[in-house]
C-alpha positions, 0 to 999 in steps of 0.5 A: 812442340810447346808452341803447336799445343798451344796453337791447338788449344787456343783453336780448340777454345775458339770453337768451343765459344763459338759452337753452341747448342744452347737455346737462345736466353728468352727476352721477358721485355713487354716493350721494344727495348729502343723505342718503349713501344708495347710489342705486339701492339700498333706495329703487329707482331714483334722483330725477333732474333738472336743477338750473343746468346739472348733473344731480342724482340723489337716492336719493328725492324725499324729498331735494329739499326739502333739497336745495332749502334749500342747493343750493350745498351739495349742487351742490359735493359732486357737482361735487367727485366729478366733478373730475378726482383729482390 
């Protein structure tokens, strides 16, 4: 009986990480977080998607297979821009 509640909770608490509502966290980044370009700029409009929660925009889609190499990488950088200055 022990075993089937923790069975239970423990899928219950996986849902529960996987089934959000909440609106993606906004990238504040003015510049492609890989390559330092300006987005919006000689590449047009930005590659925009969801990536853990957090909203990421790249200057071109080009950028998402390094982004995809070291996403931490890349995830701090925008995480960083968006932490309130000190």
């Amino acid at each position: 009986m022990a075993m089937a509640l923790a069975v239970t909770a423990l899928a219950f608490t996986a849902r529960a990480d996987t089934s959000t509502n909440a609106p993606p966290k906004p990238d504040k980044l003015t510049t492609c977080p890989v390559s330092g370009e300006k987005l919006g700029g000689d590449m047009g409009k930005p590659y925009v998607f969801v990536y853990q929660g957090q909203e990421v925009k790249l200057c071109c889609p080009g950028c998402k297979k390094d982004f995809d190499k070291a996403p931490a990488k890349y995830l701090k950088k925008i995480q960083d821009a968006a932490a309130p200055k000190k």
